[in-house]
N, C-alpha and C positions, 0 to 999 in steps of 0.2 A: 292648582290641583282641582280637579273634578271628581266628586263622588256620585258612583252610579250605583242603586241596588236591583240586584239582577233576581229574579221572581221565575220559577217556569213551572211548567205540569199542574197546573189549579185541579184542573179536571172539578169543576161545579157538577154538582151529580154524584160525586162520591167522595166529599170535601167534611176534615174533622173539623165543625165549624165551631171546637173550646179553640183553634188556633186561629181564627177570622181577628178577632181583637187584639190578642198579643203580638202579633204580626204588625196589624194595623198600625199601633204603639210605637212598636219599633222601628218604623220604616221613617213613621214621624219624628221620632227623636233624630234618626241618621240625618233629615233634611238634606234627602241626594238632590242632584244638579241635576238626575234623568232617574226614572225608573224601565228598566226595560221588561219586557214578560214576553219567555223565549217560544209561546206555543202550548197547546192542550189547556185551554180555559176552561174547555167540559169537557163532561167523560162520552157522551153519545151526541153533541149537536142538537140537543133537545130543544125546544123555547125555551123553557123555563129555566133549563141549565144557563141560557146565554144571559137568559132577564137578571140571577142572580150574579153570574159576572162582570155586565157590566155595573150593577148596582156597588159590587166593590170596587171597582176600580174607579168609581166616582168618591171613594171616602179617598184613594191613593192621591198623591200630588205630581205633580205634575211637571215639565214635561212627560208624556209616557211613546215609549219607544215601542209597539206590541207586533209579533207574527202569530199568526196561525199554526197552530200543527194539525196533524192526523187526527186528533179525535174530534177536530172541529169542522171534520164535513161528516155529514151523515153516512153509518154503513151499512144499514136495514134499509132505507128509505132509497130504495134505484134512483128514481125521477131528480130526488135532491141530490146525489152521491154524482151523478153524472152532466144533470143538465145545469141544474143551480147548487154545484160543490160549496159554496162559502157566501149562498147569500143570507144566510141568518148572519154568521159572522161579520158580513158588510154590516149588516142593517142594527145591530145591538154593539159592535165594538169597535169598527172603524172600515171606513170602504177605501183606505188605502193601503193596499198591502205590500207597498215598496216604501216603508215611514221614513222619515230624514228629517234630522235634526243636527245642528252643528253652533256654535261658538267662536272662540275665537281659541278654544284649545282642546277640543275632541270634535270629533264628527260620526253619528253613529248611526245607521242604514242598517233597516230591517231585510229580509230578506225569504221571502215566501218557498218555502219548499213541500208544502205538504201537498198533493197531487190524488185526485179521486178514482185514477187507472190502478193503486197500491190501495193495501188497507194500512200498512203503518210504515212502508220506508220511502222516502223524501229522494225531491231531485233538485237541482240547481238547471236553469237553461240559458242556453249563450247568449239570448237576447237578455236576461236578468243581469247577467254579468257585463254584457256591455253598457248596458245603464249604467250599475252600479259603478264602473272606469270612468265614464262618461261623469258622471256625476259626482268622483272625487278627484276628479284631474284638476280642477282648478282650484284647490283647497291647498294653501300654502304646508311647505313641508312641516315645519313643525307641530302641525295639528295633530294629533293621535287618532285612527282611524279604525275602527272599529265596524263590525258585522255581525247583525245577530240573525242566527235562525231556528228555528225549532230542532235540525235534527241538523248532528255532529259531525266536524269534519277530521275530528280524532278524536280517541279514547286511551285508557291505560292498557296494559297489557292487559288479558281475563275476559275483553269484550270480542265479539266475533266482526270482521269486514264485513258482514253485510249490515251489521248497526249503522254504517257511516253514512253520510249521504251520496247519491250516485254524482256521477260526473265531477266527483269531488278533486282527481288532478290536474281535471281542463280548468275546476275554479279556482284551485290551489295556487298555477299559475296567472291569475286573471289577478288576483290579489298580492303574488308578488310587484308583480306589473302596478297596482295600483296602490303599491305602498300599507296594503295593510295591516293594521297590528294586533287587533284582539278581535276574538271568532267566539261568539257570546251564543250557546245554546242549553240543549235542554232533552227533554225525549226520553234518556235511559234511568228517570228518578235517581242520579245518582252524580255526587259533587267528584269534577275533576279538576287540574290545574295541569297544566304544561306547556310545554314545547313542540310546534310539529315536526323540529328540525331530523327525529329518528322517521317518521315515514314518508316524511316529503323530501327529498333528496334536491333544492334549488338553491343554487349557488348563491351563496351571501344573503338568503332569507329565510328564517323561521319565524311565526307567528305565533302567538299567545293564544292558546285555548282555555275558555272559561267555560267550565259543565256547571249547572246546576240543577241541585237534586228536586223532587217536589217538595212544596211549599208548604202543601194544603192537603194532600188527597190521603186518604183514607192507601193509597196503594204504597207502599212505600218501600217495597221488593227488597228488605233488609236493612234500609237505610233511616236513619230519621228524619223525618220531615227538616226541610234546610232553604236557606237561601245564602245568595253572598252579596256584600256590601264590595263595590271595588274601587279603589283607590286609584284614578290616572295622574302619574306626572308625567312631561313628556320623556326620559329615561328610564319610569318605573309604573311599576305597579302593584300595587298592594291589594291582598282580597282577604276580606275576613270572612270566614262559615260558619254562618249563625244554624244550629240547633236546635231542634225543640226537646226542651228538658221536660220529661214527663212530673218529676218530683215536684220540681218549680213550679210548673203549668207557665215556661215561658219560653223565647229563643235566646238561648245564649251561648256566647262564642265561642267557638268549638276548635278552629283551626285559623292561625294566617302564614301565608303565603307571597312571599314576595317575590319581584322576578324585574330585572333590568336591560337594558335595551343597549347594546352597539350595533350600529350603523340601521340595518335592517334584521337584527338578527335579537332574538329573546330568550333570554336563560332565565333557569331560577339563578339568586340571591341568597344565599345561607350565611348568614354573622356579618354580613359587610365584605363577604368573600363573594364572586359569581363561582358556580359549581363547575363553570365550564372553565377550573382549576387557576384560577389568578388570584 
């Protein structure tokens, strides 16, 4: 088993920083195998926003799996927003924004969607996904394969299609083709779990969608601040959503969710029953 804790929407710049420690805490107690962070580190691309970011993610452990999202290119600033989109973010968090990381029982590939042509919606492009094929074609089957990006390739019902990311059925496809299994993103502050097997219509494949809410920021659009702890086996997976208790002044666990794996294909898990009625 592999445990990963998935972290997204920091946004440094508008962060309740009584949850910088208890966070901290906890991430340390979980002792994940990866930390991933799905995007939105700050809220405007600032310096100082990025200097405080990365200064946390140097208390985080490590490996760390990190994409960029939308608030981390400048949107007042023309010159940076257009010519230099994401060189603060090279230069303070990481200057590879195709990250890869793998084991010998998950393998899990960042994947940059945030694009300085949009102010907040995301794309995937054909040369990204032929890497990303490219680069887990020779990863033996039993590995669990995994994909994170900032912005979503499903939601629950209540969210609008244009939240999704674009060219999301040429990638949809790209990842049946490439075996993948969990889609780890971020973007709408707001925890999901499912299946994409309702709006992706491919034969004998549905993937695992992992949302998670903000972590840290001060925005929290009805939600509480959250992250999830996720459990890989290779037929299962388990996610716990941790919570920030205001009473407590701590994160604690809110929900889990489990969900198991035939052939290419992922259901939820309810009692030791799969839902998809066996």
């Amino acid at each position: 088993m592999r445990t990963l804790v998935h972290l997204s929407d920091l946004h440094f710049g508008r962060v309740d920083q009584a949850l910088l420690g208890p966070l901290r805490a906890l991430v340390e107690r979980v002792d994940p195998d990866v930390v991933v962070i799905s995007g939105d580190l700050t809220q405007r691309a600032k310096l100082d926003e990025f200097e405080q970011a990365r200064a946390f993610l140097d208390t985080l452990p490590g490996p760390q799996i990190v994409v960029p999202g939308n608030h981390d290119i400048s949107l007042y600033n023309v010159f940076r927003r257009f010519v230099k989109p994401l060189a603060r973010y090279k230069r303070y968090i990481t200057d590879d924004l195709d990250p890869f990381y793998a084991d010998d029982e998950i393998a899990v590939i960042g994947v940059n969607t945030a694009r300085s042509l949009t102010i907040k919606d995301g794309r995937v492009s054909r040369t990204q996904l032929a890497a990303l094929h490219e680069q887990l074609a020779g990863l033996a089957p039993e590995i669990t394969r995994i994909v994170v990006t900032h912005h979503p390739f499903d939601l629950p019902d209540g969210f609008e299609e244009r939240d999704l990311v674009r060219r999301r059925s040429l990638a949809m496809q790209a990842f049946s083709e490439s075996g993948v299994d969990i889609l780890m993103a971020g973007h709408m502050h707001a925890s999901h779990a499912g299946s994409t097997a309702a709006r992706y219509q491919i034969s004998e494949y549905a993937a695992l969608v992992v949302q998670a809410g903000t972590a840290t920021s001060t925005r929290g659009r009805g939600e509480v601040n959250s992250f999830n702890v996720v459990r890989v086996e290779p037929l299962k997976v388990e996610i716990d959503r941790y919570g920030w208790d205001v009473v407590r002044g701590e994160f604690a666990l809110v929900a889990t969710e489990k969900f198991m794996r035939t052939g290419n294909v992922w259901t939820p898990h309810i009692d030791g029953l799969m839902a998809a009625g066996l």
